[in-house]
Every structure is written in structure tokens, then in C-alpha cells.
BAFI-3210 file (N, C-alpha, C; in Angstrom, 3 decimals, decimal comma, padded with zeros to 6 digits):
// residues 287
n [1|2|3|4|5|6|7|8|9|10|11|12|13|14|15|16|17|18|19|20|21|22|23|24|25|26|27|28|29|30|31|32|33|34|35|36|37|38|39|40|41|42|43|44|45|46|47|48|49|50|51|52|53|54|55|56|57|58|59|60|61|62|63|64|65|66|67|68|69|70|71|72|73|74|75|76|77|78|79|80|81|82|83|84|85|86|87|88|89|90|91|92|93|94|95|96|97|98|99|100|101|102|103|104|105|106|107|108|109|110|111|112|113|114|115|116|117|118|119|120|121|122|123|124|125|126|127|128|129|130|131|132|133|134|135|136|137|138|139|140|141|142|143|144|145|146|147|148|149|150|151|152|153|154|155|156|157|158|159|160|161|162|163|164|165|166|167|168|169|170|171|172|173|174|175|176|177|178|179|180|181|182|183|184|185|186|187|188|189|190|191|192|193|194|195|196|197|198|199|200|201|202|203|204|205|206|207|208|209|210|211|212|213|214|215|216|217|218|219|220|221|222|223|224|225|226|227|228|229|230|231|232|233|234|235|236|237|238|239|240|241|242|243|244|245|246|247|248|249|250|251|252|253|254|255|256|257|258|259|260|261|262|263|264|265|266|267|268|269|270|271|272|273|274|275|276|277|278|279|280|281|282|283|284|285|286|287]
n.u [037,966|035,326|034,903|034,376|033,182|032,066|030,243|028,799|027,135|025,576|023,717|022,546|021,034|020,681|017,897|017,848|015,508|014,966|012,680|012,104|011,106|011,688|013,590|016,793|019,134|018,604|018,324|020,769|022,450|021,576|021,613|024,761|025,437|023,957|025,971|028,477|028,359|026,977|027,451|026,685|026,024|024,429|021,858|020,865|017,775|016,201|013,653|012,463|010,580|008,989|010,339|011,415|013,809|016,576|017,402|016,768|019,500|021,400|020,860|021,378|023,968|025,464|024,252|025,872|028,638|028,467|028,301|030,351|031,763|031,853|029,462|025,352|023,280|020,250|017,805|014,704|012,779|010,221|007,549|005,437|004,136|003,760|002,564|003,316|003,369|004,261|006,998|006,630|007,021|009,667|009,989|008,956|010,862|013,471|015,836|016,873|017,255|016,101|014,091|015,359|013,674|013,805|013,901|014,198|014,859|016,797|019,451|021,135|022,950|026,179|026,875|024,220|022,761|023,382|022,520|019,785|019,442|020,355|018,358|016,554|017,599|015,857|013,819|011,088|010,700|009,547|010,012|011,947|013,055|013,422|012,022|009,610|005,959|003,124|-000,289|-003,105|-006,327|-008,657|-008,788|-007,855|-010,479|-012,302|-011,763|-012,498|-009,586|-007,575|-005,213|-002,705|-004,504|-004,899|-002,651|-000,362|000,018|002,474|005,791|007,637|010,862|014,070|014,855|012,807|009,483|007,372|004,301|004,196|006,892|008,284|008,166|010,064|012,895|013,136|013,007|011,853|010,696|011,811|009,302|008,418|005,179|002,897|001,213|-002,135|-002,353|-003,839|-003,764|-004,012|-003,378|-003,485|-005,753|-007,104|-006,117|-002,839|-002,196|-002,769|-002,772|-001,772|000,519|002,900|002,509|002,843|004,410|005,906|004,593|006,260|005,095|004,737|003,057|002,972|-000,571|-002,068|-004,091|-003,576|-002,445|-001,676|-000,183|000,499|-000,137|000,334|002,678|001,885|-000,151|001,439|002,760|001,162|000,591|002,501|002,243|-000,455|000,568|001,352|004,240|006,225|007,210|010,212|011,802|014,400|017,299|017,879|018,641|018,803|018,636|015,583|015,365|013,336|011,353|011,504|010,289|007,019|007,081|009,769|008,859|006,954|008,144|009,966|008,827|005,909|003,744|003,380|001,325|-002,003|-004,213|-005,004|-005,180|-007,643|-009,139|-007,815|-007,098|-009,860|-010,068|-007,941|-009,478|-011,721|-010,101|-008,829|-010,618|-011,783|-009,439|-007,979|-007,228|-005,793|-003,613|-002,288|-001,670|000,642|000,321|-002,141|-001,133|-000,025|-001,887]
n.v [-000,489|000,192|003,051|003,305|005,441|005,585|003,604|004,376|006,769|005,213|004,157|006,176|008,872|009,704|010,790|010,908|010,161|010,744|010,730|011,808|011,940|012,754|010,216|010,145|008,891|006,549|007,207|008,705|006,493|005,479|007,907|007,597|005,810|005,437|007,474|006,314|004,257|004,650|005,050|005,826|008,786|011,306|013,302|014,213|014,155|015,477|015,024|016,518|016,067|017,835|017,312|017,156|016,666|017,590|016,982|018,838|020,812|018,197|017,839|019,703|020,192|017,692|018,084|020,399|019,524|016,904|018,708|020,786|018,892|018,253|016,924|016,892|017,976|018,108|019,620|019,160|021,161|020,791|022,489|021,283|017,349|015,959|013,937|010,485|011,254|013,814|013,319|013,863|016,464|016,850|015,114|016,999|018,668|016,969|016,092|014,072|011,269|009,159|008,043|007,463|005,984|005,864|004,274|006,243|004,711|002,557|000,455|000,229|-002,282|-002,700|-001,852|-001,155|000,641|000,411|-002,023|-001,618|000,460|-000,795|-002,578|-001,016|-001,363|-002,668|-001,099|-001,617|-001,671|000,047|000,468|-000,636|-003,078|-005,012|-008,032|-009,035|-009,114|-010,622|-009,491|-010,528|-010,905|-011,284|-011,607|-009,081|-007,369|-008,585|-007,210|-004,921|-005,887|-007,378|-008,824|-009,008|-010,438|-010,104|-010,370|-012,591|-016,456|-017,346|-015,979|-013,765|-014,402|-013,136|-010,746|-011,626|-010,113|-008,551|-007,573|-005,594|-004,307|-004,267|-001,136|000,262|000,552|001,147|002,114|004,299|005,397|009,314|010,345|013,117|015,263|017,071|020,117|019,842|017,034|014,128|011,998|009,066|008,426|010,465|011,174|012,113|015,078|016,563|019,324|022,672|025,190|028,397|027,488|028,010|028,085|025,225|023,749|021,509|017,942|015,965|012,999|010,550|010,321|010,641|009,285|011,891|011,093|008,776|009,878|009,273|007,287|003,929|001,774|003,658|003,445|000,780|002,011|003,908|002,128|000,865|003,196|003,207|001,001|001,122|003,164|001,706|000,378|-001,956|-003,898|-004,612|-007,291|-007,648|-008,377|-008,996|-006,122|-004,377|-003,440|-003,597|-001,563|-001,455|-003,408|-005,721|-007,397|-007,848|-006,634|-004,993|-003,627|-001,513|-001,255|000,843|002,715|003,851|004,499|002,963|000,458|-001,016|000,908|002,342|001,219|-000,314|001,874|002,441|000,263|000,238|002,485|001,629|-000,343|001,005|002,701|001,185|-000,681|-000,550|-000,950|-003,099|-004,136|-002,024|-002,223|-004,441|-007,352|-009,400|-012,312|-012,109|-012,393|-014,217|-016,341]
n.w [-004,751|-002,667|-000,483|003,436|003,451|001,013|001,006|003,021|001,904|000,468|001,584|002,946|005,133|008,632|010,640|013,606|016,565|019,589|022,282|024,884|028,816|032,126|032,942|033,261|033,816|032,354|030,150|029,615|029,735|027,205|024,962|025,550|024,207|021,872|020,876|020,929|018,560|016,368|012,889|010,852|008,472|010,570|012,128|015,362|017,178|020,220|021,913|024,845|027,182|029,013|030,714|034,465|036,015|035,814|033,122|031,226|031,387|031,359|028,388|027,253|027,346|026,555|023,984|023,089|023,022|021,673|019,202|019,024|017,974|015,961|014,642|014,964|016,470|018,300|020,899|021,816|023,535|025,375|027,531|028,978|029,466|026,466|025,909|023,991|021,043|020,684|019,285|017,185|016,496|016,184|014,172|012,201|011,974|010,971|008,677|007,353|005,384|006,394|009,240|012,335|014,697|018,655|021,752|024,865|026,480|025,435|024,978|022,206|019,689|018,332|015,108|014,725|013,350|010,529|010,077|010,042|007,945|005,106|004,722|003,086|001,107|-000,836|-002,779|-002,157|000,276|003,073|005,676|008,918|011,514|014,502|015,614|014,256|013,150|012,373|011,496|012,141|010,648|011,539|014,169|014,787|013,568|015,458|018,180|020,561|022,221|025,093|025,554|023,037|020,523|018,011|016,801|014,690|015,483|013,929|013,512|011,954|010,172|011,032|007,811|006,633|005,166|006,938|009,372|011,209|013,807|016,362|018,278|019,633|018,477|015,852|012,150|009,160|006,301|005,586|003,996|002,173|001,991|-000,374|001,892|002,869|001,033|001,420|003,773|005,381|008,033|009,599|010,573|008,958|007,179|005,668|008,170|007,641|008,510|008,136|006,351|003,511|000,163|-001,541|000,565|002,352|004,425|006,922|005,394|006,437|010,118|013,535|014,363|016,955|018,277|019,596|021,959|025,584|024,625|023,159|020,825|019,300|017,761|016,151|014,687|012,785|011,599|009,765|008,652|006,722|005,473|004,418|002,365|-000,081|000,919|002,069|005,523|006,676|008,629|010,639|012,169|015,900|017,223|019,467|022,887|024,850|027,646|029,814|028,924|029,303|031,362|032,646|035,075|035,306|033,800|034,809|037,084|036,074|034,517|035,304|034,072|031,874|031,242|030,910|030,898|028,721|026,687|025,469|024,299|022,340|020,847|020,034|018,567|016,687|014,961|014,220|012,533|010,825|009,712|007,469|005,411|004,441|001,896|001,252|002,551|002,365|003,562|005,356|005,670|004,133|001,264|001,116|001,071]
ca.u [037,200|034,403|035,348|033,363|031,908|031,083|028,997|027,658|026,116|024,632|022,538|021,475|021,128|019,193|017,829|017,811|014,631|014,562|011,828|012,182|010,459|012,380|014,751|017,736|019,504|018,354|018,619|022,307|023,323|021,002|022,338|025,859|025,712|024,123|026,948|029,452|027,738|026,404|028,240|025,972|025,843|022,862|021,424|020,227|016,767|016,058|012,470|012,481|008,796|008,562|011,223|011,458|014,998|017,517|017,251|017,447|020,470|022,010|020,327|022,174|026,008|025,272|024,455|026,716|029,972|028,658|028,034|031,413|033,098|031,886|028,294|024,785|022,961|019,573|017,294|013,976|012,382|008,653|007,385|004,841|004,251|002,707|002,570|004,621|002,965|005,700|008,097|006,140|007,587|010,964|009,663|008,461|012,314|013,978|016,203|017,366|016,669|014,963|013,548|015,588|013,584|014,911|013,412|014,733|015,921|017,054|020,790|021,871|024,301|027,309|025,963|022,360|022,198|023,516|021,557|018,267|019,746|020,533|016,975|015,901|018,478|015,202|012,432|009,505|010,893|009,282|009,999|012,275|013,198|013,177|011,166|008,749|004,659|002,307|-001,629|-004,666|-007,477|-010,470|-008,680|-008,298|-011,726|-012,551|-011,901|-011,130|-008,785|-006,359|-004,223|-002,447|-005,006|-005,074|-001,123|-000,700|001,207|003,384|006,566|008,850|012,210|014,953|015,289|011,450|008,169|006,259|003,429|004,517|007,827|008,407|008,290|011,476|014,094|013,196|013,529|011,161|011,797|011,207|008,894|007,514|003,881|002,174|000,412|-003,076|-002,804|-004,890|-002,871|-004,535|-002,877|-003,348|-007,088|-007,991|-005,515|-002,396|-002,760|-002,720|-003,130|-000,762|001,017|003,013|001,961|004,046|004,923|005,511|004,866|006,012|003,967|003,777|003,238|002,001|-001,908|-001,696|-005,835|-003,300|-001,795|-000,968|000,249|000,336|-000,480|001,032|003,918|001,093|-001,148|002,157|003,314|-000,039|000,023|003,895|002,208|-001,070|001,268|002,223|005,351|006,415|008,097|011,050|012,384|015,987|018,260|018,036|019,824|018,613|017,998|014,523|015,233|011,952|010,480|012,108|009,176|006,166|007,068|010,137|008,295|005,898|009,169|010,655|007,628|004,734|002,745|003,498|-000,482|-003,326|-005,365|-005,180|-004,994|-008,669|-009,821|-007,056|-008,105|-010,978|-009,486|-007,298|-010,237|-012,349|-009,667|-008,185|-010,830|-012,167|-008,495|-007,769|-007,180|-004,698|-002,469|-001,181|-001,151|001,546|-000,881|-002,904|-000,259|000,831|-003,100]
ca.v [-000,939|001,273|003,405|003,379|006,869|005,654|003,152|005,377|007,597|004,324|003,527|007,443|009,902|009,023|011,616|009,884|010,748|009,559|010,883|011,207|012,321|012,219|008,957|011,021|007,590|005,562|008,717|008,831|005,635|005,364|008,589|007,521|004,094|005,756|008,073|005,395|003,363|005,111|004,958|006,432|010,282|011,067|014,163|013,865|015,399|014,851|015,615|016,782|015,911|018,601|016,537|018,245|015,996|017,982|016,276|019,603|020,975|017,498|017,345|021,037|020,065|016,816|018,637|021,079|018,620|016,917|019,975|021,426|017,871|018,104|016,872|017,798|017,221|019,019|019,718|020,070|021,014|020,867|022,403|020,015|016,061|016,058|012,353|009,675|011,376|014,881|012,755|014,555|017,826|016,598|014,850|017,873|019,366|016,104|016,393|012,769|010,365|008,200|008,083|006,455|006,014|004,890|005,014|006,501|003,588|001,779|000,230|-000,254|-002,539|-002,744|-002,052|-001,298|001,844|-000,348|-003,047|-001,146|001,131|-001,797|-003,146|-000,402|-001,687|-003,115|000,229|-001,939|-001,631|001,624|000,324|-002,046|-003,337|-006,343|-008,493|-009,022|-009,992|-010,630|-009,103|-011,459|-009,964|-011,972|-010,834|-007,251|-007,543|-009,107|-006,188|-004,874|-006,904|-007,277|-009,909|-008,619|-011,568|-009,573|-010,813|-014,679|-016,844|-017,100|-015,194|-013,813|-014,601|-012,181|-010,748|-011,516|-009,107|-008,016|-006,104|-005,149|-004,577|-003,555|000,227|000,556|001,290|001,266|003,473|004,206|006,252|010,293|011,022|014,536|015,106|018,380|020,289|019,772|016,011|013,177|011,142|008,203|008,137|011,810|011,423|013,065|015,599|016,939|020,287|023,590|026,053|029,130|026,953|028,263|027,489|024,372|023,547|019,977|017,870|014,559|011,746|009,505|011,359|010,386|010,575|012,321|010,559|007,365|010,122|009,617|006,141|002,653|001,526|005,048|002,720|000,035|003,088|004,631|001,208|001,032|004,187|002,773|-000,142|001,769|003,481|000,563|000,159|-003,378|-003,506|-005,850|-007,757|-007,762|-009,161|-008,265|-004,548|-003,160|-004,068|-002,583|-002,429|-001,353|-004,384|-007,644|-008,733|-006,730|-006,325|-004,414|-002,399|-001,100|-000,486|001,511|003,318|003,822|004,872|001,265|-000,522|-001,622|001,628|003,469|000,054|-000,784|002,669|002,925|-000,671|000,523|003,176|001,400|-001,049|002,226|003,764|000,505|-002,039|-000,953|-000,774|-004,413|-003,950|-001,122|-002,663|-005,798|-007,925|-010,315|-013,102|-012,525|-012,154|-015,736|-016,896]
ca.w [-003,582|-001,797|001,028|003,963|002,906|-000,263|001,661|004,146|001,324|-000,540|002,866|002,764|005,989|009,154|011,509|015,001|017,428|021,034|023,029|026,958|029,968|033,464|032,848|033,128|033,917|031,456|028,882|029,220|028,565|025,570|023,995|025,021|023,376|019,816|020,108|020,227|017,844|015,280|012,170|009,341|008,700|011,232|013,047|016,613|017,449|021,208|022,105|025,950|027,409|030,002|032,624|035,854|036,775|035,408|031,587|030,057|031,654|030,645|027,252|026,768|027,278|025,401|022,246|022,840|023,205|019,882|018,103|018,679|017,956|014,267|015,046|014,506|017,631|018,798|022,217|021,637|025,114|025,316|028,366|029,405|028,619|025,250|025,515|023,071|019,140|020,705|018,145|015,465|016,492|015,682|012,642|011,009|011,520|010,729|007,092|006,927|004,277|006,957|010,632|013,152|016,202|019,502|022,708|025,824|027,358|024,596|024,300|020,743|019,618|017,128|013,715|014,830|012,054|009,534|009,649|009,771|006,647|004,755|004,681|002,208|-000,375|-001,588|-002,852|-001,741|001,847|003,852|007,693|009,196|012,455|015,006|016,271|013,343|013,852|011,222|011,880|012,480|010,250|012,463|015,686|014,470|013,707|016,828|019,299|021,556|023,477|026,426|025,029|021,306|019,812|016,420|016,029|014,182|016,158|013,340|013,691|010,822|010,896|009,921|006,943|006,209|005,693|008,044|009,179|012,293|014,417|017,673|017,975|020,475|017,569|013,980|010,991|008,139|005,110|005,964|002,687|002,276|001,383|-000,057|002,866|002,450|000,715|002,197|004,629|006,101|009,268|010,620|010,565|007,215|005,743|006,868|008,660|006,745|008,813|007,791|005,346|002,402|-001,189|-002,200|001,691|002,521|005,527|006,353|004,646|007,827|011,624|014,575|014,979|018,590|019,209|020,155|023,013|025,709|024,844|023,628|019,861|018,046|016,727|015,094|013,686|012,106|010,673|009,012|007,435|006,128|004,697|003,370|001,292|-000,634|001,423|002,601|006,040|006,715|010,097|010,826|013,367|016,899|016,735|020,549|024,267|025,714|029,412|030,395|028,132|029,991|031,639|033,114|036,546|035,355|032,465|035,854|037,934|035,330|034,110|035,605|032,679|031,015|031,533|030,077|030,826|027,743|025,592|025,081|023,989|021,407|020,329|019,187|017,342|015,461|014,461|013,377|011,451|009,698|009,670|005,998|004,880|004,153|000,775|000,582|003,759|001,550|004,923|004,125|005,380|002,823|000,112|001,178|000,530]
c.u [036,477|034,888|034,039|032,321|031,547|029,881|027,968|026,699|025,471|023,781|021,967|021,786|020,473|018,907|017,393|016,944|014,643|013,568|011,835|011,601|011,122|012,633|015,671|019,003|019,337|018,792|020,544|022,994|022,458|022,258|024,259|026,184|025,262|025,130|028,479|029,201|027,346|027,037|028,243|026,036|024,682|023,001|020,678|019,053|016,046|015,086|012,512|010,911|008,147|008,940|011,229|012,718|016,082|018,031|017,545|018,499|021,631|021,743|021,603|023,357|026,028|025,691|025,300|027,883|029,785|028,356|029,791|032,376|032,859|030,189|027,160|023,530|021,332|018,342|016,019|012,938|010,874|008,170|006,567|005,051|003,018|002,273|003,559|003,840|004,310|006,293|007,025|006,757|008,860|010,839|009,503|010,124|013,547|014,328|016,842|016,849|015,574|015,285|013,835|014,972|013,688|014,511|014,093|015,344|016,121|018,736|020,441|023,007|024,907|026,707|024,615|022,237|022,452|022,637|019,879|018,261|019,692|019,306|016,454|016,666|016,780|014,304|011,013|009,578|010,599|009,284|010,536|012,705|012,868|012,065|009,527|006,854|004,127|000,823|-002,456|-005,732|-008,638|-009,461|-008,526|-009,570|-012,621|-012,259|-012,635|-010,510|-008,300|-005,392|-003,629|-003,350|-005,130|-003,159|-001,093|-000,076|002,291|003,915|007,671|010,183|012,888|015,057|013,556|010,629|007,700|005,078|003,570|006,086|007,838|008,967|009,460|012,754|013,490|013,084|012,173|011,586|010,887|010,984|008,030|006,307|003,598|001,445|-000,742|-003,825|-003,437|-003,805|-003,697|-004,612|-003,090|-004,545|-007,609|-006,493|-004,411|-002,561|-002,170|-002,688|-001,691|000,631|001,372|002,327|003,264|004,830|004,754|005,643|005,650|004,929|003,459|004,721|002,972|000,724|-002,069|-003,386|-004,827|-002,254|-002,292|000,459|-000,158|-001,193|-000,410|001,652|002,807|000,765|000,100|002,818|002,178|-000,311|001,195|002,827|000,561|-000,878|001,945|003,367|004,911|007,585|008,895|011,421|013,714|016,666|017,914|019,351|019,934|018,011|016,707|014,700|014,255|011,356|010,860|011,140|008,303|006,692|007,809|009,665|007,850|006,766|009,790|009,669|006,587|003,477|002,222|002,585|-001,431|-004,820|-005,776|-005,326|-006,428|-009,490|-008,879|-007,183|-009,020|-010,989|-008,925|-008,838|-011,086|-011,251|-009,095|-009,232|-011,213|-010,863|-008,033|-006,862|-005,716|-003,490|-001,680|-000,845|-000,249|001,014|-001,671|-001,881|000,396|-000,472|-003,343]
c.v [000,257|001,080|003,203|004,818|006,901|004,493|003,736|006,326|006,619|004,157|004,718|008,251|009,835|010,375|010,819|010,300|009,846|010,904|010,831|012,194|011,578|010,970|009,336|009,719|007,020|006,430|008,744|007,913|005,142|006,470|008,101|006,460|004,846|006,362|007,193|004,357|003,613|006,101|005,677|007,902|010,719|012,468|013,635|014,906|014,320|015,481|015,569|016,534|016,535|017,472|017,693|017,281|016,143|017,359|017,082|020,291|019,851|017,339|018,895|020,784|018,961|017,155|019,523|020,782|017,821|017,387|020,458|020,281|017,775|017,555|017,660|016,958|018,286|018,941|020,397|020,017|021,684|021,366|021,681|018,736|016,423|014,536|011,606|010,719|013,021|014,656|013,709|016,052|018,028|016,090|015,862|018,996|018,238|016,116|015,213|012,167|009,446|008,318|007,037|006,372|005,506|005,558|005,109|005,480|001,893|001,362|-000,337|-001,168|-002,482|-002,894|-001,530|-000,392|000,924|-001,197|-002,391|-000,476|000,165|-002,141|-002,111|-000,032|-001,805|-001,558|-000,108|-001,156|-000,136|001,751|-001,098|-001,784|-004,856|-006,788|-008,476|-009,544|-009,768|-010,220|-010,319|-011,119|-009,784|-011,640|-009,392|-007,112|-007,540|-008,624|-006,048|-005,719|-006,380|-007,829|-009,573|-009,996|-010,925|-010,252|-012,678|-014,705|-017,354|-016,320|-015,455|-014,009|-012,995|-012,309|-010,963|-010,303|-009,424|-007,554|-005,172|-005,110|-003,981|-002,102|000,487|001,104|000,643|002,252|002,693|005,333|007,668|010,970|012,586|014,238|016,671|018,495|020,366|018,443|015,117|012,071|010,516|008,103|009,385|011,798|012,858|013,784|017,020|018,498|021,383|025,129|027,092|028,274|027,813|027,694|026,764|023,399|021,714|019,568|016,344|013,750|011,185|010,555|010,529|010,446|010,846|012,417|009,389|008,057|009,488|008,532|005,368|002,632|002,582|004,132|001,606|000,986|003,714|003,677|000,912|001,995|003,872|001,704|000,768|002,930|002,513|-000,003|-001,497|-003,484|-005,044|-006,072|-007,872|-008,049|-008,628|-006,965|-004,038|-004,181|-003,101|-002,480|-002,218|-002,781|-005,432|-008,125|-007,032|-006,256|-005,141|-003,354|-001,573|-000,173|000,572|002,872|003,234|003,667|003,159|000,366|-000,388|-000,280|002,329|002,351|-000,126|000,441|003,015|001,731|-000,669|001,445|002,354|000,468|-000,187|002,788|002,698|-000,635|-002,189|-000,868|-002,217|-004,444|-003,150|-001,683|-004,118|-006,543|-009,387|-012,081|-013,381|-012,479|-013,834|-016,737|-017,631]
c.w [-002,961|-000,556|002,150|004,149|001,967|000,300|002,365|003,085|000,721|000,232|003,235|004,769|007,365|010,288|012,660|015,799|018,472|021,855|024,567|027,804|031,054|034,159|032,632|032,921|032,998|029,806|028,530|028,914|027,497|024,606|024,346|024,122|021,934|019,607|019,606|019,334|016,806|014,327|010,718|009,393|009,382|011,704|014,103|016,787|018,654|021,802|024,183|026,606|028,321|031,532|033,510|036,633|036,277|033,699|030,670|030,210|031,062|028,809|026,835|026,629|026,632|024,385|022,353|022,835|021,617|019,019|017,662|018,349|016,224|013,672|015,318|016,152|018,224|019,796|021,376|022,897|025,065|026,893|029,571|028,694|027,680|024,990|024,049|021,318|019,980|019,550|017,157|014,993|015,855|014,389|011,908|010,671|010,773|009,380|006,687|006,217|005,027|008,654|011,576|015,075|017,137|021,042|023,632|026,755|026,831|024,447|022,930|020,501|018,493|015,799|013,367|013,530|010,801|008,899|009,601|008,354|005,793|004,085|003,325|001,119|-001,382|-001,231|-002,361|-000,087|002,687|004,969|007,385|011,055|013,551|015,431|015,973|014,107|012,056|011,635|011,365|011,946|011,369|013,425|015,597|014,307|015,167|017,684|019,957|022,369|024,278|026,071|023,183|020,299|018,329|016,087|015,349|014,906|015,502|012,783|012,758|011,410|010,345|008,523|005,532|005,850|006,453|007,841|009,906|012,860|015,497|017,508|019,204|019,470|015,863|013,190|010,124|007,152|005,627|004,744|002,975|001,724|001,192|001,350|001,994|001,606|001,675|002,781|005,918|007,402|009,957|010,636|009,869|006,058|006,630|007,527|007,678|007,378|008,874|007,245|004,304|001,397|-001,210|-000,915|001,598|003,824|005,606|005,987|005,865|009,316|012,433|014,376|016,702|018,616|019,886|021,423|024,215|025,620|024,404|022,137|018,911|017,154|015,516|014,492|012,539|011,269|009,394|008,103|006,385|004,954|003,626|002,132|000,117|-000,154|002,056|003,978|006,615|008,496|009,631|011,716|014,429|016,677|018,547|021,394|024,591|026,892|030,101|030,101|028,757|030,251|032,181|034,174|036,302|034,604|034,193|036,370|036,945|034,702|034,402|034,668|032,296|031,844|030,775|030,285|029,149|026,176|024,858|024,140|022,301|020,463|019,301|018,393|016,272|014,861|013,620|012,364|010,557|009,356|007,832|005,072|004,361|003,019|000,414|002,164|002,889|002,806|004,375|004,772|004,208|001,145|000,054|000,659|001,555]
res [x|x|x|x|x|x|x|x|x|x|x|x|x|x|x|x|x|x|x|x|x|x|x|x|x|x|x|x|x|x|x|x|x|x|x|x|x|x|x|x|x|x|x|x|x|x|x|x|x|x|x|x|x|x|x|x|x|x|x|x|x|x|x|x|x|x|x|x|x|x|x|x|x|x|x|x|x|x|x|x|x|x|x|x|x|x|x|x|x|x|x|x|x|x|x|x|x|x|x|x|x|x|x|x|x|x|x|x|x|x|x|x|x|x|x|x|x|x|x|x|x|x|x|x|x|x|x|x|x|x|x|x|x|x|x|x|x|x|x|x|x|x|x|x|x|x|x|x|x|x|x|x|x|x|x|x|x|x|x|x|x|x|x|x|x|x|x|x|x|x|x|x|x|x|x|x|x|x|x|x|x|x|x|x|x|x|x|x|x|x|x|x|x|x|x|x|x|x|x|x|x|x|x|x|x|x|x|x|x|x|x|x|x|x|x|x|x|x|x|x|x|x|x|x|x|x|x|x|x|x|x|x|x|x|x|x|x|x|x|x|x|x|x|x|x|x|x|x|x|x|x|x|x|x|x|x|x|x|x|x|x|x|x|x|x|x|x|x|x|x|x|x|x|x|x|x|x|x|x|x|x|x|x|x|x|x|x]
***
């Protein structure tokens, strides 16, 4: 019978990224819930966003309590807000088989690593996570909006493809790429500048044009799927508590509005509209 560490190495390694800016509150019971929760062999890489509410004083005895408990745990403290693409900073140190990301005021529940690991039993699979959508060609097309009208109004179930999932907690696989190959998603090719010979970066980044906010997570599922990758839905795993309804997104985050939506809109429409073809929208795969 398989132990549960011969399981844990069949579902592979995950490096865990949460992202925060001065939610010190909301920050602590996120990271305490992954720590009691999270079951897979993982590293923590906790991108600091230039808080000014004591975040990195707590972010410090954190990692340093599950460092010395046998744990791999790490602070990375940015001195200003670099806006939400930061995560890339941690991406490019990140040594896990795959990219568990998980936002700052995210509970997890029982299993959540599992069941996202799991999903990439199957090799098609290059992103999973809840709360599936399928893309609208003629409303992607049909930009810019206010209203997500590029999504169908038919919704995968679990366990389905996707094209989309809610960017609050999901994982994708963390592939390397030569520096200097052509990567769709970083707008052109990834950066080079004082690069070794032979250096690699990751495959899929952030592009930090969708700073300071608000449609990164679509643009980065897109470059998942214009890799041939196919991305799966899976059970509810995570609470958003910002996400309940608007009023509280507002109270909780200021940031969280429709300013920065329309201009990024029109990005994604410029950078994916002649892509059709190499995205495999699973719309069109159904005919």
C-alpha cells in the first residue's frame, strides 16, 4: 500500500505565492490556515508590497518559526507597491514543480493542495482551479466592456475544462524557458539583460502592462492555454473574503473597481484577439 509520501511525491512540489500589501489581518489568518492545511511538500514565498502596518516585522517571525520547525518559508519585502504582476519576483525564485497562488485574504480548506495537485494527473492539464468560465469569442471581440460579456453563460462543472478560473487560489505547472525565447505573454521575449548563456526563466510571468491591477490572472491563463496546455475546474478549495459581494470587495480594498478595467480590456483584446487558433477555446473544441 502507498504511503502518504509516496503520494505526496506522485502529485510533485508546489511553491506557494501570496502577495500582500497592508492586510496584516487578513494576512495572518490566510498564512495560518495554509500552514495548517497544507499537506504537499511546498515552499512559501511571501511577496511584501511595500506595507507600512507592521507586515514585515510579522512576515519575519512567521518565516522564522517555520523555518526552524523543519520548513522552508520566505519574505520577500519590496519597498514600494509594485502592483499585483510583484508575484513574478517570487516566480523567478520559485523551485517547485508547480505555482500555487493564493491571495492575501484567502482561507483554504481541507485538502485545497491536493485537490489542485491532483488535476495534473492528466499531462494535457497546465492550470487548475475553481470556479470554471468558458470565453465568448464575439464578446472578446466586442470590447471593451464593464460587464465580463466576453464569458458564456455556460458554466463548467467540476472536474471539467476550462478557459478560465478564478485567479484567488490556483496552481499552474512552473515550466522553465531559455532566456531570450519568445513568450507570448511577456509582450515579446523574455528579458535578457545580463543573462548567463543557457539561463532559464519561467515560461509563464506576469505581463506587469496589466499593473496595477485587474485581468493579470486572465492574460496569464492565456499564455497557459497558448502553450497547448488545457486548464481544468475543480471543487470549491477556498473562501475569497474580499469577493462576497461588491460592497464588501470596496470595504476591504479600496483598489477593487472598475478604473483600471477598461484600459486593460483593450489590452487583452490587442494582445489575444489574433490568437484564436493557438488558445484551443474549449467552445470551439465542442463545435
Amino acid at each position: 500500500m502507498a504511503t502518504p509520501e509516496d503520494r505526496n511525491a506522485r502529485l510533485g512540489t508546489a511553491s506557494i505565492v501570496v502577495l500582500t500589501h497592508d492586510r496584516l489581518q487578513a494576512l495572518d489568518v490566510c498564512l495560518s490556515t495554509l500552514e495548517q492545511r497544507t499537506t504537499v511538500p511546498a515552499e512559501f514565498w511571501i511577496v511584501d508590497n511595500g506595507s507600512t502596518d507592521g507586515t514585515g516585522d510579522y512576515l519575519s517571525e512567521w518565516c522564522a518559526r517555520l523555518n526552524a520547525a523543519g520548513g522552508r518559508a520566505e519574505t520577500i519585502r519590496l519597498e514600494t507597491n509594485a502592483g499585483v504582476c510583484a508575484r513574478n519576483v517570487a516566480l523567478r525564485r520559485a523551485t517547485g514543480d508547480f505555482i500555487l497562488q493564493v491571495d492575501d485574504d484567502v482561507i483554504v480548506g481541507p485538502g485545497w493542495d491536493r485537490a489542485l495537485l491532483s488535476a495534473f494527473s492528466n499531462p494535457a492539464v497546465g492550470a487548475a482551479g475553481q470556479e470554471g468560465f468558458f470565453i465568448d469569442w464575439a464578446g472578446l471581440l466586442a470590447g471593451p466592456w464593464v460587464a465580463p460579456n466576453f464569458l458564456s453563460a455556460h458554466r463548467p462543472q467540476p472536474g471539467e475544462f476550462c478557459d478560465l478560473v478564478m485567479g484567488f487560489c490556483w496552481a499552474w505547472r512552473h515550466l522553465q524557458a531559455p532566456v531570450g525565447s519568445i513568450a507570448i505573454g511577456v509582450g515579446g521575449r523574455l528579458e535578457s539583460v545580463g543573462a548567463e548563456k543557457g539561463e532559464t526563466l519561467p515560461a509563464f510571468l506576469y505581463d506587469e502592462r496589466f499593473n496595477p491591477f485587474w485581468h493579470e490572472e486572465t492574460d496569464l491563463q492565456l499564455q497557459i492555454k497558448a502553450a497547448s496546455y488545457r486548464i481544468r475546474c475543480v471543487p470549491p478549495i477556498a473562501t475569497h473574503r474580499s469577493m462576497k459581494d461588491a460592497a464588501a470587495a470596496r470595504a476591504n480594498d479600496p483598489m477593487i473597481g472598475l478604473h483600471h478595467a477598461a484600459d486593460h480590456e483593450r489590452l487583452l483584446i490587442e494582445k489575444w484577439a489574433d490568437h484564436r487558433g493557438s488558445l484551443a477555446l474549449e467552445l470551439d473544441r465542442r463545435g
